[in-house]
Every structure is written in structure tokens, then in C-alpha cells.
N, C-alpha and C positions, 0 to 999 in steps of 0.2 A: 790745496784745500778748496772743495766746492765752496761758494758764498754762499750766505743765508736770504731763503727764499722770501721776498714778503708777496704777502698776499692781501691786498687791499679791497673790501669792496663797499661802493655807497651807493645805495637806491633810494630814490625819493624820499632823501630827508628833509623836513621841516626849514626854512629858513631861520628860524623863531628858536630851534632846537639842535645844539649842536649836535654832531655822534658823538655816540658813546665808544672809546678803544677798549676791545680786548687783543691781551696777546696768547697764545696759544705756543707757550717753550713745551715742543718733545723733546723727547731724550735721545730719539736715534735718528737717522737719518731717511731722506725723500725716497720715495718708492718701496720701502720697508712695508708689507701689508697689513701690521697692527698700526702703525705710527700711522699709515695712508685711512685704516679704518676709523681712529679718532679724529684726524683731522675733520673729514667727509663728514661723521656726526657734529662737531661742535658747527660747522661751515653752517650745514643745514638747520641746527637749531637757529643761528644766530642771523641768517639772512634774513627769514622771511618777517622778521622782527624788524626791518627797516632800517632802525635810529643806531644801528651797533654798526662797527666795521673790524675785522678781525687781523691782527698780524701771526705771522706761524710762523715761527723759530726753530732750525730742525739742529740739536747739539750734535749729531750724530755719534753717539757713544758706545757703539758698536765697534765703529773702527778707530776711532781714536781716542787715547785714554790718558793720554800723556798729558801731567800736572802744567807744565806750562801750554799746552794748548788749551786748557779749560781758566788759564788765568787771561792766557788773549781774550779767549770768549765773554768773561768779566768785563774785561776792558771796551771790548768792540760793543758789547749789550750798554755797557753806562755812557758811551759816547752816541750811539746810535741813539738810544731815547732822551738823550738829557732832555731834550728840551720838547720831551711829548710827553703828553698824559695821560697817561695809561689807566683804565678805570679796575680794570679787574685783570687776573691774571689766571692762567687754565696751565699747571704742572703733570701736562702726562708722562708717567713710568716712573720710578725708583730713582731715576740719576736727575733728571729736571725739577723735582721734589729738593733732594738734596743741594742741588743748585741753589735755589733761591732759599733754603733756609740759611746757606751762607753766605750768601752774596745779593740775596734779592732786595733787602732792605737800604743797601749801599746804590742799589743802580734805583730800584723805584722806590715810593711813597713808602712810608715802613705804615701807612695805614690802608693800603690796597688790598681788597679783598682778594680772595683766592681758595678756587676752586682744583680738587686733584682727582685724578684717574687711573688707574694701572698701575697703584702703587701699592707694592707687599709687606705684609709685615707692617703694617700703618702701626699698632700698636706698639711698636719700641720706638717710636717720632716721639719728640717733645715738641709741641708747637701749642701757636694759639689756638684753641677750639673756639673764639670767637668771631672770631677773623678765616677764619679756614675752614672749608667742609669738602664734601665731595663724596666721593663714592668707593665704599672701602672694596678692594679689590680681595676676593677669595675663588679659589678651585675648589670646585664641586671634585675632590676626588672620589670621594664613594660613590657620586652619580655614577662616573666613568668606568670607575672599576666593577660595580652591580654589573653595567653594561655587557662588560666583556664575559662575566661570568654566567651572562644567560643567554645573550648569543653562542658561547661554546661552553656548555655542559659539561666538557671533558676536561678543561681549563684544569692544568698544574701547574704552570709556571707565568708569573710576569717577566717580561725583558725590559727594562726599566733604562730608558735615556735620556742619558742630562750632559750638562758640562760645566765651567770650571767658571759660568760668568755671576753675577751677583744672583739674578733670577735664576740661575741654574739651581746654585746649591740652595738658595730658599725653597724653589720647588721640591727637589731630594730629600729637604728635612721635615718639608710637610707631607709628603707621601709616606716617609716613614713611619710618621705618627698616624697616620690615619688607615695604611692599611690592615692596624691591626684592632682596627673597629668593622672589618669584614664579617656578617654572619658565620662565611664559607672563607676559613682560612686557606690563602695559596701563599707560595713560597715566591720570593722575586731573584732575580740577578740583577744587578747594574750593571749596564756598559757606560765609558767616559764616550761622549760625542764630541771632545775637544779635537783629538786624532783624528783625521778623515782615515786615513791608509786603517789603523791599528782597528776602529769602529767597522768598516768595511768588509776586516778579514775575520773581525770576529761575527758578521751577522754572515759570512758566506761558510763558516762552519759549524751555524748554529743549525740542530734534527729543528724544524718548525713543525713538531708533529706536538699536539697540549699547548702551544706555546701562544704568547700574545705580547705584542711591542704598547709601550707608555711610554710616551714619549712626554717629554719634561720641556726639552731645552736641549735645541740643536743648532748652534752655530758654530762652524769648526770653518779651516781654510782650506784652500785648494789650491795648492801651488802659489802659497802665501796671497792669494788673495781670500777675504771675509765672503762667506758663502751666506744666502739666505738659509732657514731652516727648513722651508719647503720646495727649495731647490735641491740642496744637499740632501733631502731626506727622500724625495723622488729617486733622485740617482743614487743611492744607497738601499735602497729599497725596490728596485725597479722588479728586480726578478726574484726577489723574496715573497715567498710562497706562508706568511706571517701577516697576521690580521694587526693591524696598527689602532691606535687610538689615542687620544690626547682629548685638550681642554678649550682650543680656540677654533673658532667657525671659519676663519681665515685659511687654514686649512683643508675644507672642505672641498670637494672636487671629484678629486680619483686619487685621493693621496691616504686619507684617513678613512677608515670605517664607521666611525662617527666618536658620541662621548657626549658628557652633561659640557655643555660647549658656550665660553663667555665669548662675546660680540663686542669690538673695540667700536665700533660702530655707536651701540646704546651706551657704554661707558663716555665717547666724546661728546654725546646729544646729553645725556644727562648731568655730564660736567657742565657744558655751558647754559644750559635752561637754570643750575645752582648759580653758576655766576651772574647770571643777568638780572637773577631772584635780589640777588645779595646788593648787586648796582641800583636796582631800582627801591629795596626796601630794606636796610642797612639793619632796622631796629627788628624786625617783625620776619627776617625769611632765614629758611635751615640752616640750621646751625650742627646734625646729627649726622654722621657717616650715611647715605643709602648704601644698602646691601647690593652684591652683586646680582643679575638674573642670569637664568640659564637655560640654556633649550635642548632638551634631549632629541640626539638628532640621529641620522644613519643616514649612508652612502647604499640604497638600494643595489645598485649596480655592482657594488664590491662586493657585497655581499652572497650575490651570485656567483660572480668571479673566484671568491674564496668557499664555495659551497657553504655555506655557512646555512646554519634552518631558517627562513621565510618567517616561520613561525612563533621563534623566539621573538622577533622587534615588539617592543613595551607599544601597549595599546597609546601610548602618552606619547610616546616618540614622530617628530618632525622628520618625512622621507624625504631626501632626494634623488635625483637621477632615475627614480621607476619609473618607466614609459607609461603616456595616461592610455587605459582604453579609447579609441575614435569616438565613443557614443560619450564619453565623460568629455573630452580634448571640447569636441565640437557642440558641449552641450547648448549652449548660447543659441549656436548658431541653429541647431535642430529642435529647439524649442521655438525657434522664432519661423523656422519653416515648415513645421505642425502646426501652430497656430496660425501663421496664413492659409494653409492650407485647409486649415478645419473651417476659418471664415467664409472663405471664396466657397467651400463645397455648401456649408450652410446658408450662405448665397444662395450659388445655385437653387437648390434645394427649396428655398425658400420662394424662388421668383418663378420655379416649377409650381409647385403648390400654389403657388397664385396665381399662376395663367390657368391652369386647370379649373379653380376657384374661380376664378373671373368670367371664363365661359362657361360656367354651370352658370350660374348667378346676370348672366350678364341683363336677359332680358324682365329681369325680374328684379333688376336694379331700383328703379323709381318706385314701388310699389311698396317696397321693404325698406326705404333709405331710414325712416326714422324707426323702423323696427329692428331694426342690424343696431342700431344706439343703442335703443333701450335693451336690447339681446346682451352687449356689452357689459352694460349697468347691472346687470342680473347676475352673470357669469356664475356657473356651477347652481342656480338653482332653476326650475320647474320655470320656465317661462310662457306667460297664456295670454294672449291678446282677443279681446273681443268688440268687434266690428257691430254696433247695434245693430243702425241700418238696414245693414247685410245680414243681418244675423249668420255673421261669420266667425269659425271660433277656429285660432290661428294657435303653436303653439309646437316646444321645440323638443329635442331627444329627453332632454333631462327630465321633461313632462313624464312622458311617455313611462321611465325608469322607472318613476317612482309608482304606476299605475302595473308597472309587474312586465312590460313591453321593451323589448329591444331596439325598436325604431319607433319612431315618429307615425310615420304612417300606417303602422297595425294597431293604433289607437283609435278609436272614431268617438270621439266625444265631442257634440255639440252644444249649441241651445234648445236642441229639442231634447235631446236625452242624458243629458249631464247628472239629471235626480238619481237616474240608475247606478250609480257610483258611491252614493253617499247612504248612507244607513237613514232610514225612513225618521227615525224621532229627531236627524238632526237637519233636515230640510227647512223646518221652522226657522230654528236659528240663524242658517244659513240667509234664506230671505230674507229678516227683515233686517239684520248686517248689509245686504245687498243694496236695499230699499232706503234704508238712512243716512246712505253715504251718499248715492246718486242721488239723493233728495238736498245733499246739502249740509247735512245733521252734525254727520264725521266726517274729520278731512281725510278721512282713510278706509278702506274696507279692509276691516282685520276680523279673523274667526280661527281658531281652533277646530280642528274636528278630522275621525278616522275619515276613512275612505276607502272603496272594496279594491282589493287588484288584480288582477288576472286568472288569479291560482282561488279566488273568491275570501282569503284571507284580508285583515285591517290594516291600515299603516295609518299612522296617528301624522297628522301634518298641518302646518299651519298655513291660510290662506291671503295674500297681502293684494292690493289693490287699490287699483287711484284712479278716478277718470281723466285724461289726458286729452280726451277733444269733447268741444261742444258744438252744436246749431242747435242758433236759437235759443241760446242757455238751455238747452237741451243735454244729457251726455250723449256722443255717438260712439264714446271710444273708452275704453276703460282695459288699464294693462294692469298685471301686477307677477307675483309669483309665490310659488309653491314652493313649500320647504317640509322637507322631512324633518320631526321633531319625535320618531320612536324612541331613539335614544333617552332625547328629555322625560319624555312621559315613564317611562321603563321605571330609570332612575329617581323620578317621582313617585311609583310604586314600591322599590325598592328600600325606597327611604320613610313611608310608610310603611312598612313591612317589620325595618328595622327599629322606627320608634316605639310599634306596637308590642315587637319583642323586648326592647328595652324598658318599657313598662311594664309587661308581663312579668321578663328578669324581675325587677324593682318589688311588684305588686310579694313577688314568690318567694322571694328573700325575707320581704316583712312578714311574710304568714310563717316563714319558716322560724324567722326568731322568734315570733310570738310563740309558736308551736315548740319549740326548742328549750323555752323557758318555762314553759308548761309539763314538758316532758322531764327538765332535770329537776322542777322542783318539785313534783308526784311522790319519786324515791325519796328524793331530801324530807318532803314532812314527815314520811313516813320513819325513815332514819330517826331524827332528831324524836320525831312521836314517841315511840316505843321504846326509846333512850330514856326519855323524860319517866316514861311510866317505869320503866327496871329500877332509874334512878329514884322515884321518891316513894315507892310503893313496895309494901313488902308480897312478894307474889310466890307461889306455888310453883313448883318444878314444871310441872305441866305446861301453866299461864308463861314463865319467863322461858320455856324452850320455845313456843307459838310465836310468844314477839320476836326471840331470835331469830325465827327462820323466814319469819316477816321484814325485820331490818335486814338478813344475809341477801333475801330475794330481793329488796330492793336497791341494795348496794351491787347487785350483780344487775339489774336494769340502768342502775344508772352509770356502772363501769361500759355496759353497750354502746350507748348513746354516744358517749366519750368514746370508746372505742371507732364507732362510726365516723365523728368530727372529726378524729383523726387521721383515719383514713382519706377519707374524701380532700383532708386540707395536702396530704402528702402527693395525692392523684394529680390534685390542681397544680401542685407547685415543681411536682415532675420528680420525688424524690423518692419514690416508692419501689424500693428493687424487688428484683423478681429472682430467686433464686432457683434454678430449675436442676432435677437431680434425677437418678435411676430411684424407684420407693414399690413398695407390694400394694398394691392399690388395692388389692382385697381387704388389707388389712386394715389400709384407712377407713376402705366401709364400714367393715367391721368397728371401729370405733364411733362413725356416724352413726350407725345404729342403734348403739350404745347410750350416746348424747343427745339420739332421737326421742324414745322410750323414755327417757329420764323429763325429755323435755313435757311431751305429753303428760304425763304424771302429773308435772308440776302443775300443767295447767287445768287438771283435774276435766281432763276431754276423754272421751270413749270414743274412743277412730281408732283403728290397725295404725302399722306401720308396716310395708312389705317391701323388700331390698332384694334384690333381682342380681346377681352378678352371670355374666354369659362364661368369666373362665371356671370351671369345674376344680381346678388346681385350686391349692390353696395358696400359691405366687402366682401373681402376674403383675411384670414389672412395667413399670409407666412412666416416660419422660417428662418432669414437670416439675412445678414447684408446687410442694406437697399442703405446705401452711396454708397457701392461696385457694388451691382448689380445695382442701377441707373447709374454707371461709365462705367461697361461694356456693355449696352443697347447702353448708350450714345455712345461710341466707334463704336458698330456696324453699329449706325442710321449715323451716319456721314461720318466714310468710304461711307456706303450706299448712301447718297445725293451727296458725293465729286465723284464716278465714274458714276454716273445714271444721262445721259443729257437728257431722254425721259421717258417718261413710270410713274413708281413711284415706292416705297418700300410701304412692309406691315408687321406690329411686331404685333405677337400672340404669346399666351401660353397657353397650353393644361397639364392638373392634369393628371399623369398618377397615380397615386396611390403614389408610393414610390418613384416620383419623376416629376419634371416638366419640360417642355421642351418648350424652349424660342426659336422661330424661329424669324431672322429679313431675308428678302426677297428682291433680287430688280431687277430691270429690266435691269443693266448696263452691261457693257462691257465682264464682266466677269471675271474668272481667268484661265490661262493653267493648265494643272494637272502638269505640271513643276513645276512652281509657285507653286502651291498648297501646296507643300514638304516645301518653306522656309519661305512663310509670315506671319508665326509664329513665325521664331525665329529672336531676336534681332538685329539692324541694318539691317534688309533685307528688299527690299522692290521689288515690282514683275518687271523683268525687259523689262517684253512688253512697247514697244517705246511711248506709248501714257500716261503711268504712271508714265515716266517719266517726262513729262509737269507738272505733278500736284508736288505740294508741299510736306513735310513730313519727319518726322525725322524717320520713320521706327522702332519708339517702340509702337503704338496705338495698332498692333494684340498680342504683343508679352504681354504688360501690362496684355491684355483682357486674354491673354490664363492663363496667371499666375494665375491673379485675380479669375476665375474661378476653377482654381485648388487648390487655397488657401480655396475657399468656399465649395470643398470637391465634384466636377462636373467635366464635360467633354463639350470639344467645338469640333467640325467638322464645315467643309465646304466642301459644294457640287457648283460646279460652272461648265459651259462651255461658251469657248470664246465667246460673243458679244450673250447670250441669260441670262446674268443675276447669281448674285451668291445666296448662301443661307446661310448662318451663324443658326447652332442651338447649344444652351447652354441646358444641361442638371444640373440640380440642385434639389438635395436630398431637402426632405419635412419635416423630423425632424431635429434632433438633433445630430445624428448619419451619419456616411459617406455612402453610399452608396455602398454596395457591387458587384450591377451588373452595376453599370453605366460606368466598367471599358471594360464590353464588347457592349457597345454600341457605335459600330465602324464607324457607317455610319449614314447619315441620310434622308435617297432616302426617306423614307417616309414623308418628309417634303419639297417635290418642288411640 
């Protein structure tokens, strides 16, 4: 029987502070790669912590299981520590667990904390959960199994291996529950992996064509000696043409294709970071199982090997074995030898550029020493130095730029002719801004003002200025600089422009409610008026049919009005559909005509009406929406009747091909070209003295122009004072908008 290994270690402990013991009982024996990977974690948790020093216990219960060898081990554990102190205790796997709940209380403190790892099925333990924590060990089976079934799509069969040890069949009872929470039901076999020979002969006549190995639990012997599981399963597996997979990283290499895979590793690190929690804070640290974590992993390499798709590996999955690209491998290094090498050439580069610079400049060093500063201080604007004295005037590219010049020296602006540059009424200014700072006055010379440039256009700029030497409290020297400020001013216009519309908006709104209120309450007196008289008066046939057609006429002016509000509120708010259909547009006219006449009548006016159609047919069909366009005819014929007291209107349309063009005509008063600019937009209305007399809520052109642009057209007006206006509508003939109707600007050829 190997002896049990201790492993002692102390680093700079405190003299003041004893260490703290743990011990560390696995359950199987040294060199075992789970057992090796818990120890490794709890080691590394517990070193760099100082005050701890750890013993490791290894039962090895793999290969020996015999009831009097584990009573020895009882006996050897309570004589070997009687007389140590053991602060906390670390149960890795199923059988070291077991151990100390039978016998741990008899060799250590029955109040020693204890921490466990790797142990299954925790939930049929009865122990203390006050005293005991740890980290409940579970298989991610579905992780594993997803796996296999989306790296191979074809996937019909699992080959399922286990064996006959505690963890074996724990594993085989939870696989079998869980594979039948698969979305994508497959069917399994079990092989026993207790048999080396019998396991063997059965994977060397298994078809591995659909197939996939899960491997559980594989320890079996070999010529009666105990095999590890990824020794035995290499050589059992070597020339099996079957993609494998399991649950432990230990396996990882060129053995397994991968799996949602537990790390004994983070199970022994986070075992002992519990224990030492528990040592140092008895009342206050966990008390709750942690969950196991997992890392979904693949063997790159194998996966080639077994042609397996590239494609399939989960965007989430941990690779190994894929060879890096050289440009990734050596990224470090290639980053760090472009960036020297980007340095050194801008270097270079740099120390070119300045010997160059150096002897352009060299003998004109002294002369410019303190004007290269101030040139500095300026940076990106107009820089101007003036020499009294000398009456010298010095001064850099950016000058120049802003004067309309590409260089410096195709500028010539001195002290004798600088005025030439500036617009004649702002010379004044200029001067005595000039005149009051070198006097003393202001500690700056500051001005505003355009300036001509090249192309003999203005650029608006500001002008800054300091004197910087004197003789004799004299100025000799005065720098400053030039700054373009068109933007600013632009935007100062701009924003005038906009307050002034926003006022106007404001002014246009209030006439228009005034005007509005004026307009629905005209009908309303009227209404209620003539009500009241039906109502208290007894009247003649004659008398009560006059006020009837008096209240009917004004109940239909003031349904307009209303009709108009509504419109315009559906325009603004974007809700206004357009229904566009195949309709006989003769025939609409033909009703216009109709509603024309009638309207005339009403308003008891002597003018024609004459309706022009170009088709001779009595169909001709027209793509549109028919209500829309009978609205905005309607609009134009009744403007038309309401300013035309002689003469008469005339409405035609003419097929232009890919478009038609609706003229209404009339002989009235006219409009100014003033006018002409607003009686399109909303609340306006023209304000020659005689349109004022007339009625009107000043949305009927604004509706019309909308309406028109909604139908995917164009409206113009052609008019002069007291000879009559013209209104023409342009309106696309498909179904599609019109692309030149945007340049048909005028409509001289329709008077």
C-alpha cells in the first residue's frame, strides 16, 4: 500500500499568527487527473493566502475497496492527527464525503468546518447545512448532448459508457432521465466499460456511421491491473472512426471532441476559497451549495480528423488545438513592430521637414523670432503684423485665404492701399477703432466689418489687434488677426429671418381667428335670426320660404368654412388619404358645370360659365382621386365667380401626354405679383382693398395647393390687376408621380 502523501506548505507567516490547517481527504489516489486537478485548485487557492498550510490525503478508492482497508485508514487518520488541529476540512468525491460522515467526527473536532467537491447526488446526504457547504457537483448533460447533435446533423444513435463503479451508475441514471428532455429525440445503447476485452470487441464491431460515444465512466482493468479512464479509453478508441464526448476538461487533448465540460480544477479552488471563508468568518460566510460552471468546449483538431462541419461549433464554444493564423500568433509582436516602425519613419519624416524648413527660414531667423511666436498664438486664423516705422505690412497664408488668394504673396495689401479692400462707409469705423486703441483708449483694437475679395464679392470678418512695441510710448508695432465670422453673420440673418416669420406666423394666426370667428358667426346670426322670426311670427308662404333659403344658404356657408378647418387640420396632421381610382372625367365636368351654374345663380352674378373638354368622346378615363380633384376645380370656379363682377370664367383640360393640365380662367379683378407670393400660403389672403370687402377664411388656395401636391401635380397662377387671373393645375396621367412636372414653372401658355 502506497503511504499517504502530506504536503505541507508555509510562507511568511506572521509570528503573532499561528497557521491556519486544512486538510484536503480525496477519495482516489496520486496521479489520478481529477483528484490531481482538485488538489492543484484548492493548493493555488490556499497558498497565496499565506496564513493557511494544507495536508492532502489521497484514500485511493479506485483500487482498493476492501472494508478492512478503509477501517485501517480510520485508524491511521485518528492516530496521525490526534494531536493536530485541524481548522477545516476539504471532502473531494462521493467516497471521502462518505468517509468523514462516518468516521470524521471520531478522528476530528465534531465542530470543524467542511467544505465538498465532486460529490453526486448531494441531495440524498443528510448532514449539517450549517457546518457544511460546498459546491454541488452536477453534469451538464443536455449541454453535451445539444453538442453532438449539432456538430452531426445526421446523429441516430448515442453509444453510451459507463461502468459498474458508484459514479458510474449515478451517471447512467442521470443520463437517462435527462435524455429525454432532448428537443431532437435520438435513441441510445449502453456498453458496460467494466470488461476491457468484452467493451473492445464490442466498439470493433460497431458500423460508426450516425453514431456518437458518451462516455460516463470508464475504469475497467487490464490484465488485472486498474486502468485510468483516459488511458483505457485512448487505447480502446484509438482507431475508432466514432466522434466521442463526455463531461470533464481532463480529458481534453486528442481524446475527446469536446462537451458542456466540468473543471476539477474550479471545483478544488472553489472548495477551499468556501473553506477558508468558513475559517475565517464562522457566523457570516456560505452556507448555500454553489452550482457547478461549465465551459462548452471542442477539440478543433478532431474535428477535422473526424470530418465533422467547421460550421456547426456554437458561436459560445471554447476551441482548442486550431492553429492561430501567424498575423493573430504574433499579433503582440507585429503591433509593436508597426508602431516602431511608424515612429522612426515619422521621425524621419519629421527631422526631413525640418531641415528643409530650417534652410528656407534660416536667414530670416532673427527677423521673425518673435513673429513665428505670435504666428503660433494665432494658429488657423488671418495673421497681420504691421511694422509703423517701416511702414511694413507682414502677413501669413491664412490672410491671404480669407481675401479670395491661394498664397501669401499674390496678395499686396499694404498701408498705402488697404482702404481698397474695405467697402467705403466702413473706413470711418475702421479709423477711429484704429485711432483709439494706439491712443491708449482701448486695450484692444476690435471691429467688425465685410471686406472685398478677389472675385470682388464680401466676407464678413472680424478684425483683433494689440500694439506689441513702442518708442518713446510711441506704437511701432501692432499685431493681431483676422477671423472669418460669415457664418456668424449668415446665421444672425437667418435668425432674423426666422423671428420675423414667426411673428408674421403669430400676427396670421390671430387675424385668422379673428377672421374665423367673424366668418362662422355671419351664418350663425343669420341662422338663429330667421329662426327667431319663423319662430314668433306668423308669416306668409312667400316670407317663410325667403328666410328658409336664407337660413339653408347660410347653414351651407357655414358647413364650408367647417369643411375647410377640416381639411387643412387633416393636411397638417398627415391624415388625409388620397384615394386614386380609373373615373370618366368628362363626366365629373359635366357635374362641375352643373354646381357652377347653380353657384352663379345663387350669387345672383351675370358672367358665362364655358367648359372646354379637349376629349370629343363622351369617356375619357383619368387616373386620380375623383372627390379631390372635384374639390380643387370646385375651389378655383368659386374664387373665380366670388372676384369676377363682369365678363365670365372658362375651365378646360388639355392631354399632354404624361400629364394634364387643368386651366380655370376669369375675367375679374385680378391679383398683384405681390399678392401672388402669399395666396397660397395659409391664413393669407390678398390684401388689395377691394378683397377685403369680400368674405373668407384664407385656407380655400392654400387647401387647393396642398390637395394638388398630395395628388402628386403642380398649381401656378398667372394674373394682372383688373384684366382677370388664371389658375392651372398640372396632374400626372398614371400612377406614378411625375418627374418633369416639377419644372413646369409657369403657365403663360394658358392665358
Amino acid at each position: 500500500m502506497r503511504l499517504p502523501v502530506l504536503v505541507f506548505f508555509i510562507l511568511t507567516i506572521p509570528i503573532s499568527l499561528p497557521a491556519k490547517d486544512i486538510l484536503l481527504l480525496n477519495s482516489y489516489h496520486t496521479g489520478f487527473k481529477w483528484t490531481e486537478g482538485i488538489t492543484t485548485g484548492v493548493l493555488e487557492a490556499a497558498i497565496p493566502k499565506e496564513e493557511y498550510r494544507v495536508f492532502v490525503e489521497y484514500m485511493d478508492y479506485k483500487r482498493f475497496q476492501h472494508k478492512d482497508y478503509f477501517y485501517e485508514l480510520s485508524t491511521l487518520y485518528k492516530y496521525k492527527y490526534g494531536d493536530t488541529q485541524i481548522d477545516g476540512i476539504i471532502c473531494a468525491d462521493n467516497y471521502a464525503f462518505d468517509f468523514f460522515l462516518v468516521n470524521g467526527d471520531n478522528i476530528w473536532n465534531n465542530q470543524i468546518p467542511v467544505s465538498i467537491c465532486g460529490v453526486n447526488n448531494i441531495e440524498t446526504y443528510e448532514y449539517d447545512h450549517q457546518r457544511i457547504t460546498g459546491i454541488k457537483e452536477t453534469i451538464d448533460f443536455l449541454g453535451t448532448l445539444k453538442l453532438a447533435q449539432q456538430l452531426q446533423p445526421d446523429l441516430d444513435t448515442f453509444i453510451v459508457i459507463s461502468d459498474n463503479t458508484l459514479s458510474g451508475n449515478i451517471f447512467l441514471n442521470q443520463f437517462q432521465n435527462k435524455i429525454k428532455q432532448l428537443s431532437k429525440p435520438t435513441s441510445y445503447i449502453i456498453y458496460d466499460g467494466s470488461d476491457y476485452d468484452a467493451l473492445k470487441t464490442k466498439l470493433e464491431n460497431t458500423n460508426p456511421k450516425n453514431k456518437a460515444i458518451i462516455l460516463l465512466s470508464l475504469y475497467s482493468h487490464k490484465n488485472n491491473i486498474p486502468m485510468e479512464m483516459i488511458d483505457i479509453g485512448k487505447e480502446l478508441t484509438h482507431n475508432l472512426n466514432i466522434p466521442i464526448y463526455s463531461f470533464w476538461n481532463f480529458l481534453l487533448g486528442d481524446f475527446i471532441v469536446g462537451g458542456s465540460l466540468l473543471s476539477p480544477y474550479d471545483q478544488g479552488y472553489q472548495a477551499a476559497n468556501l473553506i477558508i471563508d468558513q475559517i475565517n468568518n464562522p457566523q457570516n460566510s456560505q452556507r448555500e451549495l454553489l452550482p457547478s460552471t461549465y465551459d462548452l468546449t471542442v477539440d478543433f483538431k478532431l474535428i477535422q480528423n473526424l470530418q465533422l462541419d467547421e460550421s456547426k461549433i456554437p458561436s459560445n464554444a471554447i476551441i482548442i488545438n486550431k492553429e492561430t493564423p501567424f498575423y493573430i500568433r504574433f499579433k503582440q509582436e507585429l503591433i509593436f513592430f508597426l508602431s516602431t516602425l511608424i515612429v522612426l519613419v515619422s521621425i524621419i519624416m519629421f527631422l526631413i521637414n525640418n531641415i528643409i524648413k530650417r534652410k528656407k527660414t534660416e536667414l530670416k531667423l532673427i527677423e521673425s523670432e518673435k513673429r513665428l511666436e505670435l504666428a503660433i498664438n494665432s494658429a488657423n486664423e488671418g495673421l497681420w503684423d504691421i511694422l509703423l516705422p517701416e511702414r511694413k505690412t507682414i502677413y501669413n497664408k491664412n490672410l491671404a485665404n480669407l481675401f479670395g488668394y491661394k498664397h501669401e504673396h499674390e496678395l499686396d495689401i499694404s498701408v498705402y492701399n488697404w482702404r481698397s479692400y474695405f467697402p467705403q462707409e466702413e473706413l470711418l469705423q475702421i479709423k477711429e477703432a484704429f485711432l483709439i486703441h494706439t491712443k491708449g483708449i482701448t486695450p484692444y483694437f476690435k471691429i467688425e466689418t465685410p471686406i472685398f475679395q478677389k472675385d470682388g464679392t464680401l466676407r464678413h470678418v472680424a478684425l483683433h489687434g494689440k500694439v506689441t512695441e513702442r518708442i518713446d510710448s510711441k506704437p511701432s508695432r501692432i499685431t493681431g488677426v483676422i477671423m472669418d465670422i460669415s457664418a456668424q453673420k449668415e446665421f444672425e440673418t437667418q435668425l432674423k429671418i426666422a423671428k420675423d416669420k414667426a411673428e408674421e406666423s403669430d400676427r396670421l394666426k390671430s387675424s385668422f381667428l379673428a377672421n374665423m370667428s367673424h366668418e362662422i358667426r355671419t351664418p350663425m346670426n343669420a341662422i338663429l335670426g330667421f329662426s327667431d322670426i319663423l319662430m314668433s311670427q306668423e308669416l306668409s308662404a312667400k316670407e317663410m320660404g325667403s328666410y328658409l333659403l336664407q337660413i339653408k344658404n347660410s347653414g351651407e356657408n357655414l358647413l364650408n368654412i367647417i369643411n375647410d378647418i377640416v381639411d387643412i387640420s387633416k393636411i397638417e396632421s398627415g391624415q388625409l388619404t388620397i384615394r386614386k381610382e380609373k373615373f370618366n372625367l368628362n363626366e365629373l365636368l359635366n357635374n362641375i358645370e352643373s354646381s357652377t351654374r347653380v353657384l352663379i345663380k345663387t350669387k345672383n352674378k351675370s358672367i358665362s360659365a364655358k367648359f372646354i373638354k379637349e376629349s370629343v368622346n363622351e369617356t375619357f378615363l383619368f387616373y386620380c382621386d375623383p372627390f379631390r380633384l372635384e374639390q380643387i376645380l370646385l375651389n378655383l370656379i368659386s374664387n373665380a365667380v366670388k372676384f369676377t363682377q363682369k365678363g365670365g370664367i372658362v375651365v378646360q383640360y388639355a392631354n399632354h401626354n404624361t400629364y394634364l393640365k387643368f386651366t380655370v380662367k376669369d375675367t375679374g379683378e385680378g391679383i398683384s405679383e405681390k399678392d401672388q407670393e402669399i395666396i397660397f400660403e395659409r391664413f393669407r389672403q390678398a390684401e388689395n382693398s377691394s378683397r377685403k370687402l369680400l368674405s373668407g377664411t384664407g385656407l380655400g388656395l392654400s387647401i387647393t395647393k396642398s390637395l394638388v401636391e398630395l395628388l402628386g401635380g403642380k398649381i401656378v397662377v398667372s394674373s394682372k390687376v383688373n384684366k382677370g387671373s388664371t389658375f392651372t393645375v398640372y396632374l400626372p396621367t398614371n400612377k406614378n408621380l411625375l418627374t418633369d412636372i416639377s419644372s413646369l414653372n409657369s403657365c403663360s401658355s394658358c392665358n
